[in-house]
N, CA, C and O atoms as a DFTB+ gen file, in Angstrom:
664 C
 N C O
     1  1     -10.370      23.261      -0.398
     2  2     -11.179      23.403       0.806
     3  2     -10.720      22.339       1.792
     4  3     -10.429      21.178       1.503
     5  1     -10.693      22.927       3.061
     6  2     -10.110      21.661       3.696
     7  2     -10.879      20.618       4.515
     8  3     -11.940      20.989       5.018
     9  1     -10.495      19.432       4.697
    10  2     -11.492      18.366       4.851
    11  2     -12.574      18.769       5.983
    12  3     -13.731      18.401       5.784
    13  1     -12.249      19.577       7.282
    14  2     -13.312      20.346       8.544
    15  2     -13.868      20.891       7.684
    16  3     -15.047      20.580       7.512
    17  1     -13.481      21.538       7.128
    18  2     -14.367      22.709       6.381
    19  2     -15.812      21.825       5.638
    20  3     -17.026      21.785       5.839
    21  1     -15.039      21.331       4.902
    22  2     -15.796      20.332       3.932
    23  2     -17.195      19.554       4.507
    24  3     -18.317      19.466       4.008
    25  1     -16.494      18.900       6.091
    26  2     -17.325      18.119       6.683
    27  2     -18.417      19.388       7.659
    28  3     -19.567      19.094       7.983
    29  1     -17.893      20.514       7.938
    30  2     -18.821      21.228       8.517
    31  2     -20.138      22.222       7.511
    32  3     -21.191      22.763       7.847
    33  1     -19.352      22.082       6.080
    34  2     -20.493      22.714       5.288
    35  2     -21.521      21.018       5.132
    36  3     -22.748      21.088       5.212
    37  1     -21.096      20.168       4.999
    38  2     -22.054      19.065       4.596
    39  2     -22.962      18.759       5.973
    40  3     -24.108      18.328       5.847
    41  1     -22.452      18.977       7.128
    42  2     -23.263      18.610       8.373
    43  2     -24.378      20.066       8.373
    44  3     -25.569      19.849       8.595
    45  1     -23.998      21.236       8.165
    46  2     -24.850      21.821       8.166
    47  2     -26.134      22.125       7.111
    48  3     -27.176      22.694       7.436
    49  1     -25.803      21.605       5.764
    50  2     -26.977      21.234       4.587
    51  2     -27.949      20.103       5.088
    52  3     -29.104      20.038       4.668
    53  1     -27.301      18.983       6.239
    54  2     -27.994      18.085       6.078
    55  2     -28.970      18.510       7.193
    56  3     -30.132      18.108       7.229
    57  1     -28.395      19.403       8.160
    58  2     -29.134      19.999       9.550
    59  2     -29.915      20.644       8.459
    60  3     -31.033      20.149       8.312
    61  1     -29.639      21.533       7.731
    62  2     -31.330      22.265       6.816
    63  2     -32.116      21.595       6.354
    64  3     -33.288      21.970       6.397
    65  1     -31.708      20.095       5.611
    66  2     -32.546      19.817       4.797
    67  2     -33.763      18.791       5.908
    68  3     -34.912      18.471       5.606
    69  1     -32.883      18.413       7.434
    70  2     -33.868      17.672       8.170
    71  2     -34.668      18.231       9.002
    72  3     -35.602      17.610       9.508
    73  1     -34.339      19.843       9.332
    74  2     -35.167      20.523       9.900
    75  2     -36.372      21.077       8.602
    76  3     -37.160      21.896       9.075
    77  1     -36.561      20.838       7.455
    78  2     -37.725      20.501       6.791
    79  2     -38.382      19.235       6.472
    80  3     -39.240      19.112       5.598
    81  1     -38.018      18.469       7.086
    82  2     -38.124      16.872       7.036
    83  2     -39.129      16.410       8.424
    84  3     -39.719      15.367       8.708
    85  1     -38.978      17.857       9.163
    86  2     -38.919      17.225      11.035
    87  2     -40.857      17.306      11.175
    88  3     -41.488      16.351      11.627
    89  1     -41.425      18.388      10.779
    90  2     -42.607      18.758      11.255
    91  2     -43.533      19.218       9.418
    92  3     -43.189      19.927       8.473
    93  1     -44.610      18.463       9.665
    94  2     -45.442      18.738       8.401
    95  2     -45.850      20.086       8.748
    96  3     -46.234      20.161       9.915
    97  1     -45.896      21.477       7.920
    98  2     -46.543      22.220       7.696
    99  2     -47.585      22.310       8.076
   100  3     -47.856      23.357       8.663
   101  1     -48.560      21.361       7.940
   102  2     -50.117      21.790       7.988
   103  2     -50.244      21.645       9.848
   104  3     -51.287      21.721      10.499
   105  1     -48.934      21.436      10.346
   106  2     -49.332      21.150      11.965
   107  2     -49.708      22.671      12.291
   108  3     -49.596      23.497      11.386
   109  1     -50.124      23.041      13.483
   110  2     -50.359      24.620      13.694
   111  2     -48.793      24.814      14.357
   112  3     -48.425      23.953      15.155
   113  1     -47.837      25.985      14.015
   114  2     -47.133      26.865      14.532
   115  2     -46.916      27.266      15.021
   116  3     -47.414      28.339      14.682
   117  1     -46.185      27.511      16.231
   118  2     -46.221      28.122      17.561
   119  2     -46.873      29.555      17.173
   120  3     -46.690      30.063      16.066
   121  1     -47.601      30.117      18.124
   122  2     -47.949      31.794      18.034
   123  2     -46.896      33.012      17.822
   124  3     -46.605      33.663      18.825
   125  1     -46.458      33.271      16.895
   126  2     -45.585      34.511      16.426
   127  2     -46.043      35.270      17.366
   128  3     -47.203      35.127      17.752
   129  1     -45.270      36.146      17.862
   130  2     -45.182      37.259      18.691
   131  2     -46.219      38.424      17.913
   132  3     -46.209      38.550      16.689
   133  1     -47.063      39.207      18.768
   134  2     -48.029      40.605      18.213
   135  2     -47.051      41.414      17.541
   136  3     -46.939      41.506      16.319
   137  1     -46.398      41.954      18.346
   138  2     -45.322      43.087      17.024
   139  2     -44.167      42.421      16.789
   140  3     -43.473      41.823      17.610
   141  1     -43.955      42.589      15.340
   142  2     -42.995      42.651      14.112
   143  2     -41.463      42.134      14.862
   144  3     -41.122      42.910      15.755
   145  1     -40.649      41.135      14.671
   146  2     -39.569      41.497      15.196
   147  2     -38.484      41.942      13.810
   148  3     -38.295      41.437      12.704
   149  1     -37.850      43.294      14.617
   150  2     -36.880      43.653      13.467
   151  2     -35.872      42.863      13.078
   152  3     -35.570      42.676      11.899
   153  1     -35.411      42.457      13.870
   154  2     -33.745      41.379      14.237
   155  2     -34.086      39.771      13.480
   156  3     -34.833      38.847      13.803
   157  1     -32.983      40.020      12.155
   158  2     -32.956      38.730      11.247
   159  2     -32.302      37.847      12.462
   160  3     -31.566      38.242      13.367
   161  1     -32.834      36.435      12.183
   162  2     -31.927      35.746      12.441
   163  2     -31.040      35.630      12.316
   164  3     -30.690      36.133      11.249
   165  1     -29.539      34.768      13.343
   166  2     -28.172      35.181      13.302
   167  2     -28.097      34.341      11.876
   168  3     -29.055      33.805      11.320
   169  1     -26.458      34.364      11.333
   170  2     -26.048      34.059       9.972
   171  2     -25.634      32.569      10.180
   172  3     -24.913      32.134      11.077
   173  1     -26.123      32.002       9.357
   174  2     -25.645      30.622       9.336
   175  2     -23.985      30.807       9.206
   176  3     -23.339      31.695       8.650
   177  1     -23.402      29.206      10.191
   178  2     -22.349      29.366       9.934
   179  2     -21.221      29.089       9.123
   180  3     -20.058      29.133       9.522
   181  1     -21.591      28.800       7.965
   182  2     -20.934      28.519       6.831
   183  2     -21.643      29.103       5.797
   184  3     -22.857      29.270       5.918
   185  1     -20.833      29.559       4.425
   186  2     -21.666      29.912       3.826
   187  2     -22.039      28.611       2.646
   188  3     -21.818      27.445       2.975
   189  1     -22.771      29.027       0.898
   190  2     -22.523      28.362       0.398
   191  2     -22.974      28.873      -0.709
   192  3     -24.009      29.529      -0.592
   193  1     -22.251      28.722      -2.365
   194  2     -22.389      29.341      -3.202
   195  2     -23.732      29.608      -3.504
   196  3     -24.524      29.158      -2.676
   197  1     -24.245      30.252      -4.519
   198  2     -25.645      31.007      -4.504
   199  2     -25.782      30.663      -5.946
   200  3     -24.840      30.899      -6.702
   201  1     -27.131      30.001      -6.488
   202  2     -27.584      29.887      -7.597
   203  2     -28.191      31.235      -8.264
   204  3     -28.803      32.063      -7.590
   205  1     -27.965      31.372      -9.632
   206  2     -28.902      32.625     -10.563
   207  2     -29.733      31.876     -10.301
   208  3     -29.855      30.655     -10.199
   209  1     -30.606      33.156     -10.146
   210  2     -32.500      33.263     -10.157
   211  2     -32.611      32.976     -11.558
   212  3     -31.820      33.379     -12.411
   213  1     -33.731      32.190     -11.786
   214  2     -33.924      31.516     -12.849
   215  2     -34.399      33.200     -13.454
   216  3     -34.898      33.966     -12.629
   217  1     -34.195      33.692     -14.964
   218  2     -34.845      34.938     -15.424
   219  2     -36.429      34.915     -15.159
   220  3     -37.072      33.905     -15.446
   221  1     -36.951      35.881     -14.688
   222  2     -38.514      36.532     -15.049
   223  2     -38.899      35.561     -13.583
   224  3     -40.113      35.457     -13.406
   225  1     -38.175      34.980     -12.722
   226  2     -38.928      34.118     -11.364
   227  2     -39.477      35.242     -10.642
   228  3     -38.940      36.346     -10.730
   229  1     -40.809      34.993      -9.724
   230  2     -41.033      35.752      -9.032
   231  2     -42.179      34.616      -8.079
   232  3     -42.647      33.503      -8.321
   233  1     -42.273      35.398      -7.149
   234  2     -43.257      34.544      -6.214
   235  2     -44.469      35.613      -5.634
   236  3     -44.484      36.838      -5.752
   237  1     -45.285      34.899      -5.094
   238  2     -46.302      35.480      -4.833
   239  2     -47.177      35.178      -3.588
   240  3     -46.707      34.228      -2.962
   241  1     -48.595      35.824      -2.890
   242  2     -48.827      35.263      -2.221
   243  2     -50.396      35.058      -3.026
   244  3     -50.846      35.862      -3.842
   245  1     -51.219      33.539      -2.490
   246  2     -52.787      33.526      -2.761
   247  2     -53.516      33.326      -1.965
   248  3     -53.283      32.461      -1.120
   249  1     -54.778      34.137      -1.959
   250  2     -55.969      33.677      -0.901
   251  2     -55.407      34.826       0.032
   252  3     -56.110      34.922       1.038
   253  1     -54.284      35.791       0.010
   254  2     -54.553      36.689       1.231
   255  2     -53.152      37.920       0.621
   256  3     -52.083      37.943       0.011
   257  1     -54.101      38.754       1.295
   258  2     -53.113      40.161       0.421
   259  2     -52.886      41.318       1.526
   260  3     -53.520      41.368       2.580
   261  1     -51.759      42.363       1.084
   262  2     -51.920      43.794       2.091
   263  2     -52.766      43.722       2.620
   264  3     -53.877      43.462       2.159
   265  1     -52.439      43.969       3.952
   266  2     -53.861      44.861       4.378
   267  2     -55.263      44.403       5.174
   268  3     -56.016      45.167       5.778
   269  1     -55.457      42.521       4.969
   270  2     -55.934      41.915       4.934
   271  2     -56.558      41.817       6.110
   272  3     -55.633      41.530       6.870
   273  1     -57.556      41.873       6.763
   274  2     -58.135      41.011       8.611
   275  2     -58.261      39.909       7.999
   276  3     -58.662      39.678       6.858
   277  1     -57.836      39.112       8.952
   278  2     -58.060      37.650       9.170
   279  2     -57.813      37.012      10.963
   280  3     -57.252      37.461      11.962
   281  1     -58.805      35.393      10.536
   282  2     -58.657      35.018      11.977
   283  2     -57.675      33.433      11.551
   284  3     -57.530      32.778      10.519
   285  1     -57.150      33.320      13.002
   286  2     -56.275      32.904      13.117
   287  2     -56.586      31.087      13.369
   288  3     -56.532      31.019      14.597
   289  1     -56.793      30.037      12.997
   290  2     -55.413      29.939      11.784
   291  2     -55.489      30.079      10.954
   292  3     -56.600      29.724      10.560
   293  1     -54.515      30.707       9.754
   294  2     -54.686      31.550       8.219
   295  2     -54.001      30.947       7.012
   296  3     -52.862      31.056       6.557
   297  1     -55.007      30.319       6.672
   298  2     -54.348      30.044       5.878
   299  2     -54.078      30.999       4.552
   300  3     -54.748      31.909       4.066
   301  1     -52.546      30.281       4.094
   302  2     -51.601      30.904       3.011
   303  2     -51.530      30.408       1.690
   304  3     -52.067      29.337       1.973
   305  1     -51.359      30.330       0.749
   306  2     -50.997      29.807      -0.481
   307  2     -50.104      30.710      -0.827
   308  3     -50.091      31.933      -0.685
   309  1     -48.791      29.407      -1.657
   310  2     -47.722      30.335      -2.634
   311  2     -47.427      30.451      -4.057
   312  3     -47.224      29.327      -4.516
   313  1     -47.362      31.018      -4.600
   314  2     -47.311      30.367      -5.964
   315  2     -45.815      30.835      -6.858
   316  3     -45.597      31.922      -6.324
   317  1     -45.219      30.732      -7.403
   318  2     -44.537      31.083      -8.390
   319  2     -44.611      31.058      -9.939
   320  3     -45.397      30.309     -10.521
   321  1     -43.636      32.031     -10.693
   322  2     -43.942      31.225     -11.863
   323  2     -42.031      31.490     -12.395
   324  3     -41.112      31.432     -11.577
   325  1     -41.914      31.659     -13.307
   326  2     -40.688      31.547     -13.648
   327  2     -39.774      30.491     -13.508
   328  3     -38.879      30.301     -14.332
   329  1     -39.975      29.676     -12.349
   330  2     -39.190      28.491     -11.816
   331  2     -40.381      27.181     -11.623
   332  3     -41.431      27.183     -12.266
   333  1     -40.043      26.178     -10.711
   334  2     -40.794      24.840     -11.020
   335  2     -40.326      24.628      -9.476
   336  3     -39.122      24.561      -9.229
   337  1     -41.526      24.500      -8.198
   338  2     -41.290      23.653      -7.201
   339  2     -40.750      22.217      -7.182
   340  3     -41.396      21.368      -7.796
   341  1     -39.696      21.883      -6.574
   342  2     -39.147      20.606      -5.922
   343  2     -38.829      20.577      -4.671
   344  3     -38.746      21.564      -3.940
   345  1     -38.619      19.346      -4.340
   346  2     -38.418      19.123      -2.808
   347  2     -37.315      19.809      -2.336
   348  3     -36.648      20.334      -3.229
   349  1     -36.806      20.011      -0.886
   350  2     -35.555      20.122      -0.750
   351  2     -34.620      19.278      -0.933
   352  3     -35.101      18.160      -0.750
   353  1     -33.533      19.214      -1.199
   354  2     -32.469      18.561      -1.772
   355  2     -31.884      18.123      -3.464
   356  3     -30.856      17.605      -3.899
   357  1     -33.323      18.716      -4.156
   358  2     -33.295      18.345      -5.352
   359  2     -32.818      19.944      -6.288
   360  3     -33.374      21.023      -6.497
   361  1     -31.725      19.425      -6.584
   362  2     -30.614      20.700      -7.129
   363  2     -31.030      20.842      -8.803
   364  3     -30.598      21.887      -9.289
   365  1     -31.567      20.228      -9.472
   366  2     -31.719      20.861     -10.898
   367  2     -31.957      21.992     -11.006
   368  3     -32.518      22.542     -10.059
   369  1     -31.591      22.829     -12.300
   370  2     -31.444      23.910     -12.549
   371  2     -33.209      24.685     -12.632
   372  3     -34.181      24.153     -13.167
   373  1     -33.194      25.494     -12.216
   374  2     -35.181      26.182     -12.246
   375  2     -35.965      25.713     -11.307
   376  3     -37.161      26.004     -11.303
   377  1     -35.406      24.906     -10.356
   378  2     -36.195      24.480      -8.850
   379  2     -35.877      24.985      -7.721
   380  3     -34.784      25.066      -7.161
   381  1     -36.934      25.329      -7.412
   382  2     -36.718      25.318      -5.621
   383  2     -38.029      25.234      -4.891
   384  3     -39.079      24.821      -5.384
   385  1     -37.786      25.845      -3.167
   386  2     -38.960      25.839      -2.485
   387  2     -39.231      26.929      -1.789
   388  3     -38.379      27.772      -1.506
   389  1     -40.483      26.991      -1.451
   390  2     -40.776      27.965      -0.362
   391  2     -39.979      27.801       0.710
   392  3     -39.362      26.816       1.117
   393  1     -40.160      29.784       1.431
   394  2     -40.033      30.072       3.214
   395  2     -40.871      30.931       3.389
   396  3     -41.213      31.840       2.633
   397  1     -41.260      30.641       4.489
   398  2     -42.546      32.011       4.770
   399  2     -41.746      32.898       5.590
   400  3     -40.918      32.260       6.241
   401  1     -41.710      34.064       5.770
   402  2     -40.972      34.579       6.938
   403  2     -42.083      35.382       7.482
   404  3     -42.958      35.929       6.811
   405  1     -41.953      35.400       8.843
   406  2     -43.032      36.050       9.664
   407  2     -42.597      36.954      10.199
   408  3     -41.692      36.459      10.870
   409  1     -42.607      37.857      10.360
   410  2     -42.544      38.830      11.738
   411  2     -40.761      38.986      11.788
   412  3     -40.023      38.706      12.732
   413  1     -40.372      39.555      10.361
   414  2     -38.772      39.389       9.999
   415  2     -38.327      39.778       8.980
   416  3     -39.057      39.664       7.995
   417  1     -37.499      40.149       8.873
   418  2     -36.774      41.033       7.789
   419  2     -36.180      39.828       7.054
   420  3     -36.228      38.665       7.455
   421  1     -35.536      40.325       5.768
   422  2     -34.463      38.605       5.067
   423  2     -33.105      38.042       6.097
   424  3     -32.203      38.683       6.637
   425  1     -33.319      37.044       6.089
   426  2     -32.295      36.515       6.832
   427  2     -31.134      36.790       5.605
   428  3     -31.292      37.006       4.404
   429  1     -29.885      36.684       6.450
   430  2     -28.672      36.794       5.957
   431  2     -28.889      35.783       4.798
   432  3     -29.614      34.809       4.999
   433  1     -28.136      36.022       3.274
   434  2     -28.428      35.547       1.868
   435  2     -27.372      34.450       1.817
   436  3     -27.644      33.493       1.092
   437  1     -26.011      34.431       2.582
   438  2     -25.151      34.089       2.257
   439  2     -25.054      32.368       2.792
   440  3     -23.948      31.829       2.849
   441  1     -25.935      31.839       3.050
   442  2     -26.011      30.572       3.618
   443  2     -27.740      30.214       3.697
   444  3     -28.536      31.114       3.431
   445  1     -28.327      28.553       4.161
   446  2     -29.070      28.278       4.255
   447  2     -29.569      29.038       5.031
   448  3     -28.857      29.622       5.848
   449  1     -31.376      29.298       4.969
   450  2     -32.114      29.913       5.607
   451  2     -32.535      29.230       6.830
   452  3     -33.063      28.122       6.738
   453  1     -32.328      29.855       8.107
   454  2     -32.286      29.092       9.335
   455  2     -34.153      28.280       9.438
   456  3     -35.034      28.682       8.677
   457  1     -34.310      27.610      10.067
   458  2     -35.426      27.149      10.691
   459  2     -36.256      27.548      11.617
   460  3     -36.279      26.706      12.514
   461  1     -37.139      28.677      11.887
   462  2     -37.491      28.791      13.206
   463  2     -38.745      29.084      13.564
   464  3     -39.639      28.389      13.083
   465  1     -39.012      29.930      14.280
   466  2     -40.852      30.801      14.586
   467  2     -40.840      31.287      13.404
   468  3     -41.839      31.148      12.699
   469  1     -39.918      31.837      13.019
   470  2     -39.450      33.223      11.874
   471  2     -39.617      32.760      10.262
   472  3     -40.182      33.289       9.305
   473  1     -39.006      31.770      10.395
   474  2     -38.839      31.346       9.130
   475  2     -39.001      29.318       9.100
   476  3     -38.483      28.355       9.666
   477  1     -40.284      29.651       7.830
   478  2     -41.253      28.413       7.698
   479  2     -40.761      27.773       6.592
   480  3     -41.019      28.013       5.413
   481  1     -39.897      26.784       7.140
   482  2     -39.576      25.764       5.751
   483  2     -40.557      25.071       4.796
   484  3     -41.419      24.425       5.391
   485  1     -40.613      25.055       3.792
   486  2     -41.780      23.826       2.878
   487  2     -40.894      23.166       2.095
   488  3     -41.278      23.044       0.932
   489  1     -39.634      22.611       2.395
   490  2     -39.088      21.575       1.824
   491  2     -39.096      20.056       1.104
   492  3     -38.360      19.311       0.456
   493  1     -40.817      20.144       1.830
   494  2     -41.268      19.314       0.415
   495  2     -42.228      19.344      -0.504
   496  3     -42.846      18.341      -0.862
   497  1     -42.402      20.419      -0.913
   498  2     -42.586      21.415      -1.916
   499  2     -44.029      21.727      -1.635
   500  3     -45.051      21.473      -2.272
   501  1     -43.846      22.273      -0.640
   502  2     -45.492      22.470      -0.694
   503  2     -46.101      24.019      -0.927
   504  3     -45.288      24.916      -0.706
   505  1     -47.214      24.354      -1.277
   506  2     -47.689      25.266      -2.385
   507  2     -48.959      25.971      -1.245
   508  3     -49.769      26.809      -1.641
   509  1     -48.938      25.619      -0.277
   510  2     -49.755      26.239       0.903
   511  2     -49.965      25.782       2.478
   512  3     -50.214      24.589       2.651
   513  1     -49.909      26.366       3.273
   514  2     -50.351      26.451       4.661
   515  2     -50.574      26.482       5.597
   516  3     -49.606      27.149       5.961
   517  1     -51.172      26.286       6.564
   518  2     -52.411      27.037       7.690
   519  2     -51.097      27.305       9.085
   520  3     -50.293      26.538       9.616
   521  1     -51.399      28.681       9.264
   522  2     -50.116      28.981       9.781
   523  2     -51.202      29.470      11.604
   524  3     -52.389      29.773      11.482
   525  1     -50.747      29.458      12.600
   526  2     -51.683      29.860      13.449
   527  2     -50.673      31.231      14.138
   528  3     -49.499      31.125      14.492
   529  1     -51.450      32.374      14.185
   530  2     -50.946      34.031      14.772
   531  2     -51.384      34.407      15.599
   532  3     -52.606      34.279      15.672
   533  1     -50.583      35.166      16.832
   534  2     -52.006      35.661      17.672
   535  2     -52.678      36.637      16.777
   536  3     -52.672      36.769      15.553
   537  1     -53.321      37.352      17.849
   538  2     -53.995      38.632      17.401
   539  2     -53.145      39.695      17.497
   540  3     -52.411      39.952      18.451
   541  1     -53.270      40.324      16.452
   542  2     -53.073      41.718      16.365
   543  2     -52.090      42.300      14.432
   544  3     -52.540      42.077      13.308
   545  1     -51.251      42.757      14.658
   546  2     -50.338      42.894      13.159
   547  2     -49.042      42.043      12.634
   548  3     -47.994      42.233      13.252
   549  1     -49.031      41.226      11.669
   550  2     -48.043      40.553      11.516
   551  2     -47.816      40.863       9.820
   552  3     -48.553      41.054       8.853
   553  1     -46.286      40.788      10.091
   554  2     -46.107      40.924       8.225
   555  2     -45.374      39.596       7.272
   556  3     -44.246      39.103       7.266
   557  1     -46.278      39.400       6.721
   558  2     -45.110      38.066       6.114
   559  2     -44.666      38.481       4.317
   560  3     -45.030      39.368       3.545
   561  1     -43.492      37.048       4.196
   562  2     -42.891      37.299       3.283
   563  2     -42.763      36.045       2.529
   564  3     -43.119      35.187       3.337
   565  1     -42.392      35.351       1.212
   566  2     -42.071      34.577       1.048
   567  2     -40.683      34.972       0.000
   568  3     -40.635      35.853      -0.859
   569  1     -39.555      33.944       0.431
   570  2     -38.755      33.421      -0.435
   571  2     -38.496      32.127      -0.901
   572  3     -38.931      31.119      -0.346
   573  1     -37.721      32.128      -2.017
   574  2     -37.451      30.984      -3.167
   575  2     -36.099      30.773      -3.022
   576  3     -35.256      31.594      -3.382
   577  1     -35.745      29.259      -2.295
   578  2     -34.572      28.808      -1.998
   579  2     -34.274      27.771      -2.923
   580  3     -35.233      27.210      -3.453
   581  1     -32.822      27.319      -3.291
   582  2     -32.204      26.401      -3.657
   583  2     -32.947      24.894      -2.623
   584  3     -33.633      24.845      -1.602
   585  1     -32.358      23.843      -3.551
   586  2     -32.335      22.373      -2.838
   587  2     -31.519      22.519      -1.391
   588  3     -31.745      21.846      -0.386
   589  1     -30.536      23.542      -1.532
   590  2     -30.229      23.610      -0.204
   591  2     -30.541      24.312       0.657
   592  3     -29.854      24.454       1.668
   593  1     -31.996      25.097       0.385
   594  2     -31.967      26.621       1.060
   595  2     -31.510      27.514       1.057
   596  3     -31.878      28.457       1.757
   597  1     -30.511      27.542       0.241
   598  2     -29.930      28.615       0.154
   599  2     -30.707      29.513      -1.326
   600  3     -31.209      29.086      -2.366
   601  1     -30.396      31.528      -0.536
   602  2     -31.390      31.879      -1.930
   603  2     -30.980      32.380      -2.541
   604  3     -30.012      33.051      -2.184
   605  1     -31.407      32.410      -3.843
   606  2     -31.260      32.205      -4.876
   607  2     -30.168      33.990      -5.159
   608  3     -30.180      34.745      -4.187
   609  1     -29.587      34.331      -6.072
   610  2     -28.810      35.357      -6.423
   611  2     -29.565      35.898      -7.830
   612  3     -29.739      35.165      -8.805
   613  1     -30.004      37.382      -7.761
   614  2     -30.924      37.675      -6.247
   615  2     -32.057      36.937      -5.945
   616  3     -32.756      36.014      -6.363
   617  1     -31.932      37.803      -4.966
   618  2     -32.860      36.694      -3.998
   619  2     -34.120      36.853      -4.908
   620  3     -34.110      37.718      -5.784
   621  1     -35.313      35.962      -4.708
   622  2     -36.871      35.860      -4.992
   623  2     -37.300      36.156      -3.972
   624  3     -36.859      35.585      -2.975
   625  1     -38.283      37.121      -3.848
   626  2     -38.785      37.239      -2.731
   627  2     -40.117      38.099      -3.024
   628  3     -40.150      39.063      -3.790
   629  1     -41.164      37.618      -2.321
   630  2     -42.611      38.171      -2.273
   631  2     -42.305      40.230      -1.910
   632  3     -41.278      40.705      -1.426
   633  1     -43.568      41.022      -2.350
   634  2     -43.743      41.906      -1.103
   635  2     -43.541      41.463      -0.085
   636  3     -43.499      40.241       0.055
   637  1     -43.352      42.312       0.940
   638  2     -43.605      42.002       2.227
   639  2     -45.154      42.909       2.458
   640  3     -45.377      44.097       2.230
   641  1     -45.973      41.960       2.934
   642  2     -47.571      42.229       3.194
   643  2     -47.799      42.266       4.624
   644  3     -47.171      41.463       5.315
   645  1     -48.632      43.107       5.193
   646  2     -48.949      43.449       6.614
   647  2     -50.865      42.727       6.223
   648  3     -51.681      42.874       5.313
   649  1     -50.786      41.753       7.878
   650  2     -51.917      41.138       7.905
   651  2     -52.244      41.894       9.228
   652  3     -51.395      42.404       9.958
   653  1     -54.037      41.898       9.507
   654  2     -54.103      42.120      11.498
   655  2     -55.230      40.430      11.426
   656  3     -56.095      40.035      10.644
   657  1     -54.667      39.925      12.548
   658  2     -55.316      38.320      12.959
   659  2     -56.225      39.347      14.325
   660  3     -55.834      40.248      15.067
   661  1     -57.626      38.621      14.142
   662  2     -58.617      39.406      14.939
   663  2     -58.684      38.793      16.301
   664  3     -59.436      39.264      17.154
């Protein structure tokens, strides 16, 4: 691999791991847009190898399901089982962390999961919350990323569940 290369995959792990470093979770979220956007975010630009899904992992959502009314801010809980939450950056084998994805299809698999409205880092391992929506239909998702964000082969990933915020 050659040394750019080298230095542009390491500048961009460290851009993932500080854009979960930057803003606590429990702050409120900018307002996701009322309808759904189809369009994943663009592809990160490097890729980076992909860990096996630990066997039998799966994730889940708690405190809110299909279908659900709720008011806005909503809170979420995640849970897994098969694997063991850690922070981001911490690579042992059977760890990782949450992403919430909102109002979004899976981002491209082949690199860290970008940062955005779209997609809610919990890089330091956190196990729930309070997300603020406008009103009307939103669908979320969760996946199970590596220490680097990157997910897992195959991916972990929740249903995707349709909420309406009143």
């Amino acid at each position: 691999m050659s040394k750019f290369r080298t230095l542009g995959l390491l500048l961009t792990t460290t851009l993932a791991v500080a854009a979960c470093s930057q803003k606590a979770p429990d702050q409120a979220a900018p307002a996701a847009a009322a309808a759904p956007a189809a369009a994943a975010p663009a592809a990160p630009a490097a890729s980076l190898p992909r860990q096996k899904a630990p066997d039998g992992t799966a994730v889940t959502f708690v405190g809110i399901k299909d279908g659900d009314t709720v008011a806005s801010p909503v809170k979420i809980g995640f849970a897994v089982t098969g694997a063991k939450i850690a922070p981001a950056g911490t690579m042992d084998a059977g760890t990782g962390h949450f992403h919430l994805l909102i109002d979004t299809d899976l981002p491209p698999q082949d690199g860290p999961l970008p940062a955005n409205d779209h997609v809610k880092h919990y890089g330091k391992g956190q196990t729930e919350d309070t997300v603020t929506l406008t009103p009307g239909t939103h669908t979320l998702q969760i996946e199970l990323a590596d220490g680097l964000h990157v997910p897992f082969d195959p991916p972990v990933v929740s249903d995707k569940i349709t909420v309406t915020v009143k």
